[in-house]
Wavefront OBJ file of the C-alpha trace (Angstrom):
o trace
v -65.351 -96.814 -1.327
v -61.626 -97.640 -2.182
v -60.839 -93.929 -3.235
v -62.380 -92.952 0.057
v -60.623 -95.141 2.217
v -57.523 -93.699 0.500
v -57.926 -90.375 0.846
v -58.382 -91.104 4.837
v -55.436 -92.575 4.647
v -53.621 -90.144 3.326
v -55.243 -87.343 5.597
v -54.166 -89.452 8.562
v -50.677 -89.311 7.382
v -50.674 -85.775 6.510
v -52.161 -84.979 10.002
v -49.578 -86.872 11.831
v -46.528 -84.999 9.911
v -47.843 -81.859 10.781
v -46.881 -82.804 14.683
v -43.468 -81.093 15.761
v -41.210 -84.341 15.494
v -40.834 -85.657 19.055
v -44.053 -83.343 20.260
v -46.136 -83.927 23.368
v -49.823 -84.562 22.617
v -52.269 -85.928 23.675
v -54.441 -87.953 20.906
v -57.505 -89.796 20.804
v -59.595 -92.185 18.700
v -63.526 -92.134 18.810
v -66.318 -93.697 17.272
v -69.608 -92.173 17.354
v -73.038 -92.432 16.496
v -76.308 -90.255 16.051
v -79.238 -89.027 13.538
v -78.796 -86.942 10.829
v -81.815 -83.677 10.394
v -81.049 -81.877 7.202
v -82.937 -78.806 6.575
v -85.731 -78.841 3.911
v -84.646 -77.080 0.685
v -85.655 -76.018 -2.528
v -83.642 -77.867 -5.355
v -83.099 -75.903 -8.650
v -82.948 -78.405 -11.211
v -82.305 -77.337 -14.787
v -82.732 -78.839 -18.197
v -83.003 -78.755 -22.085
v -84.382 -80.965 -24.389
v -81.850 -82.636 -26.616
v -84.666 -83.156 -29.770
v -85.543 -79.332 -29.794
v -89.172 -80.368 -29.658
v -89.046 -78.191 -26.724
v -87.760 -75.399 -24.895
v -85.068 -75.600 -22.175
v -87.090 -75.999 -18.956
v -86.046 -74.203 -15.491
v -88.171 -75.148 -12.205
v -87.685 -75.350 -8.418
v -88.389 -78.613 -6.251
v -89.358 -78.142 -3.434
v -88.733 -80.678 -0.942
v -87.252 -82.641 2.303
v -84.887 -85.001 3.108
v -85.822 -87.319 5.595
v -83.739 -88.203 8.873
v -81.270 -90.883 9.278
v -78.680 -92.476 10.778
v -75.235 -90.832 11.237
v -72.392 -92.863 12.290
v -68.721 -91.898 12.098
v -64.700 -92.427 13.270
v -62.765 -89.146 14.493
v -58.824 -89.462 15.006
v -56.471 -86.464 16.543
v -54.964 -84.751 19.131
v -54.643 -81.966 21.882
v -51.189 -79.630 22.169
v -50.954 -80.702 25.860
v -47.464 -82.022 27.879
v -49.057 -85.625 28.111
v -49.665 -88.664 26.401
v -47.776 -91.248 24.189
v -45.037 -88.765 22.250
v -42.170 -87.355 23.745
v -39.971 -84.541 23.326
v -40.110 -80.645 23.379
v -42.722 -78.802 25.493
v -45.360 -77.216 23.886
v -46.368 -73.710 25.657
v -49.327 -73.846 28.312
v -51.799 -71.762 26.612
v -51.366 -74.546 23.580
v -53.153 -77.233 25.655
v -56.265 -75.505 24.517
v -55.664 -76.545 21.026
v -55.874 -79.135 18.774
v -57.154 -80.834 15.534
v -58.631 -83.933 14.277
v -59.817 -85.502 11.110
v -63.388 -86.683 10.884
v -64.755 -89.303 8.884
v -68.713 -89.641 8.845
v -71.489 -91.211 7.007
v -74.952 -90.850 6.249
v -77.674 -92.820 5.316
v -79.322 -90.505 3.624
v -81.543 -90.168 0.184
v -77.752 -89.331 -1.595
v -75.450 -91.155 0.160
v -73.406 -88.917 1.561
v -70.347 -89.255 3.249
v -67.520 -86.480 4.789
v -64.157 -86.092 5.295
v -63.385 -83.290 7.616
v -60.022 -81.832 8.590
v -61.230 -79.894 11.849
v -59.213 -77.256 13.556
v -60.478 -77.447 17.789
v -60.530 -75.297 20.615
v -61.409 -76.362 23.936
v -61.462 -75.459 27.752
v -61.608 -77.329 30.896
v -63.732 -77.696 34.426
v -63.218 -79.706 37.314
v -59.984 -80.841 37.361
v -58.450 -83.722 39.314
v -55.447 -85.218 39.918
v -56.476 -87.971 37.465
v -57.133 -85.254 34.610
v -55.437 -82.039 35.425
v -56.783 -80.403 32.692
v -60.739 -80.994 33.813
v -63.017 -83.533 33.464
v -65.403 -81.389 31.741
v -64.592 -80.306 28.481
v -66.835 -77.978 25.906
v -65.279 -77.613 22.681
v -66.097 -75.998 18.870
v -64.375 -77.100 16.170
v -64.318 -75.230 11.868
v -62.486 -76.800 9.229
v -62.526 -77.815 5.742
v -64.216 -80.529 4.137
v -64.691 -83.152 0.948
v -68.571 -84.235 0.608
v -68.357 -87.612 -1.471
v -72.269 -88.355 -2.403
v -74.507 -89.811 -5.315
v -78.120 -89.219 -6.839
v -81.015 -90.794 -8.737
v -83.444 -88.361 -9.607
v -86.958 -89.149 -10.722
v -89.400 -86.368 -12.037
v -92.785 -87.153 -12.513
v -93.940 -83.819 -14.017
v -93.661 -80.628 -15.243
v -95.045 -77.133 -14.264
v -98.247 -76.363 -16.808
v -99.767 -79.864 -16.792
v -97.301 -81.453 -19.242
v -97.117 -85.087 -17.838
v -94.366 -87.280 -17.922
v -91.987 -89.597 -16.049
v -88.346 -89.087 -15.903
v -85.667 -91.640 -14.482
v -81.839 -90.752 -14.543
v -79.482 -93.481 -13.413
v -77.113 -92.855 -9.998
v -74.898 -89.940 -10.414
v -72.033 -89.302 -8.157
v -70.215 -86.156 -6.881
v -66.827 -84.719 -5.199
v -67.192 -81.545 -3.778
v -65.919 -79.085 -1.207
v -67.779 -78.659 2.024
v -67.635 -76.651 5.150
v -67.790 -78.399 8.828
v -68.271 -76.352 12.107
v -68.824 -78.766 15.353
v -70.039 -77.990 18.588
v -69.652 -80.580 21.647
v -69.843 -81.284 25.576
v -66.881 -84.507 26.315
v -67.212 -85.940 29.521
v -63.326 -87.619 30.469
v -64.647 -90.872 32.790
v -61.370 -92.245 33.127
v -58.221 -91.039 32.919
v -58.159 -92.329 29.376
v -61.489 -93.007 28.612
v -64.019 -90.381 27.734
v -68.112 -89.864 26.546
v -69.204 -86.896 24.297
v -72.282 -85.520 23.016
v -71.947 -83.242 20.000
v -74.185 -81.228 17.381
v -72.550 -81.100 13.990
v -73.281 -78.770 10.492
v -72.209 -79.442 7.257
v -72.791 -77.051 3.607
v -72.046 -78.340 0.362
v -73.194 -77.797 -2.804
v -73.162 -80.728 -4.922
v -73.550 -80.810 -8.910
v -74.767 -83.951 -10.891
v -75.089 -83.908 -14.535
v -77.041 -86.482 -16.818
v -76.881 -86.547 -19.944
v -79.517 -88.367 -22.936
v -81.691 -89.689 -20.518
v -84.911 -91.101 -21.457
v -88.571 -89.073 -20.397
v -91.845 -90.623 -21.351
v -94.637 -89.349 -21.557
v -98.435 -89.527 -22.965
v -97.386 -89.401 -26.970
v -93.586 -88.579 -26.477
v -90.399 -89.974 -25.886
v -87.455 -87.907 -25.655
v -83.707 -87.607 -24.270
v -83.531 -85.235 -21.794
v -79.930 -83.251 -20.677
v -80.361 -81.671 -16.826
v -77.768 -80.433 -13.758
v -79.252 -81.142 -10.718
v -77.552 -78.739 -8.079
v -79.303 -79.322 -4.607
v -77.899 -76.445 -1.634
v -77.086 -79.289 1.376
v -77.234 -77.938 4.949
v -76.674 -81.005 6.903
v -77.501 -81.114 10.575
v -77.058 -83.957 13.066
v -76.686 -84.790 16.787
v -74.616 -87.555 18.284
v -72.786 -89.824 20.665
v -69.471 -90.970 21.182
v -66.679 -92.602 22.907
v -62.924 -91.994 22.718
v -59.771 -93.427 23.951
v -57.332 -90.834 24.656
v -53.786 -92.198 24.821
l 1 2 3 4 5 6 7 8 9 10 11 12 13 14 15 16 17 18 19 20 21 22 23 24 25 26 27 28 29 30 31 32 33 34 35 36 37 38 39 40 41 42 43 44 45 46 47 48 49 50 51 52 53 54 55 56 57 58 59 60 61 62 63 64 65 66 67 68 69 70 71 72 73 74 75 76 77 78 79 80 81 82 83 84 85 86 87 88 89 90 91 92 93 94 95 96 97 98 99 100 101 102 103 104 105 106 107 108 109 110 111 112 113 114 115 116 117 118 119 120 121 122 123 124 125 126 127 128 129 130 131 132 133 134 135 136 137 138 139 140 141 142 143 144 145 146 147 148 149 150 151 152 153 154 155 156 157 158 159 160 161 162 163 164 165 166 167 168 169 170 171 172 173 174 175 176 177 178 179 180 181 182 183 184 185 186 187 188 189 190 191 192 193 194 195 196 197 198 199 200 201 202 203 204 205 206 207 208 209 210 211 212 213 214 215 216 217 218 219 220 221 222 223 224 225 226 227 228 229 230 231 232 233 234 235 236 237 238 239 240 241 242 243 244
């Protein structure tokens, strides 16, 4: 959790340098909330055994992962001639632009949590004197992303009746993810607003154990496998942000 926190840190930092010193923008904080639907998959998991009594083994796993809760913090801003900084003028058309870093967790089977740098484009309705640029605001966001997660795997047989019961202690994972966003804010006050967005996230995590223990009717054995599940994580949620 440390290294985590860190590396928002840093991204936070790095996010803020890349504003034109003395830029107009207008940024926002947000916390939201929602439920996480991943897509079932098939997980290839592949494995030799390290006493040659065997073959290496190569099956599929079919399965699900069940929903859960998705809760997260987002941090960024717009190009647009308002808010706290001062100094040059961006161009009009820029107000449609912006970027934000995402931080979000799941409570899923694995753990998993992302950090997403997200590049945004938005466009406004009903505009007021309160919020010139409209108080309805549709937005899609793409942008890179680090998938932080961890595993225990337990298999409790193999294909052609060979039974056995395998156990590998938590593995964990860093791995490069992609994050595309798609969401409806709502700006109630001038500096308060409510949003409702969909979110998908594809990663490809690898864990590796190594000399762990199977046991069976009449064998034990250490057992060597990668377990590389293809993640397609979907969720829906809720938020509020203070734009300032």
């Amino acid at each position: 959790m440390k290294r985590i926190l860190l590396v928002v840190g840093m991204m936070v930092l790095a996010a803020l340098v890349m504003l034109p010193a003395g830029a107009q923008a207008e940024m926002f904080v947000e916390g939201y909330i929602g439920g996480s639907f991943p897509a079932n998959a098939s997980d290839p998991i592949l494995g030799t055994l390290d006493t040659g009594e065997a073959g290496p083994f190569t099956f599929n796993h079919p399965g699900s992962i069940d929903p859960a809760f998705q809760g997260g913090l987002k941090f960024g801003a717009w190009f647009e001639r308002s808010g706290v900084l001062a100094g040059i003028n961006f161009p009009s058309w820029m107000k449609y632009l912006g970027f934000y870093l995402d931080f979000s967790y799941h409570r899923l089977d694995f753990h998993p949590a992302t950090l997403a740098f997200m590049f945004a484009f938005r466009f406004g309705f009903l505009p007021d004197s309160e919020v010139p640029f409209g108080r309805l605001q549709p937005y899609v966001a793409v942008g890179p992303a680090i998938l932080f997660s961890s595993q225990i795997p337990k298999i409790y047989a193999l294909p052609g009746g060979t039974g056995f019961v395998l156990k590998a202690p938590s593995n964990s994972s860093v791995d490069p993810a992609l994050a595309v966003e798609a969401g409806l804010r709502w700006m109630v006050l001038k500096h308060v607003s409510l949003e409702a967005s969909f979110k998908y996230r594809y990663a490809k995590p690898s864990y590796n154990y190594n000399s762990v223990i199977g046991a069976g009717p009449g064998f034990s054995d250490l057992f060597s496998f990668n377990f590389s599940p293809t993640l397609n994580l979907l969720s829906f949620q809720m938020g509020a942000a203070y734009h300032f």
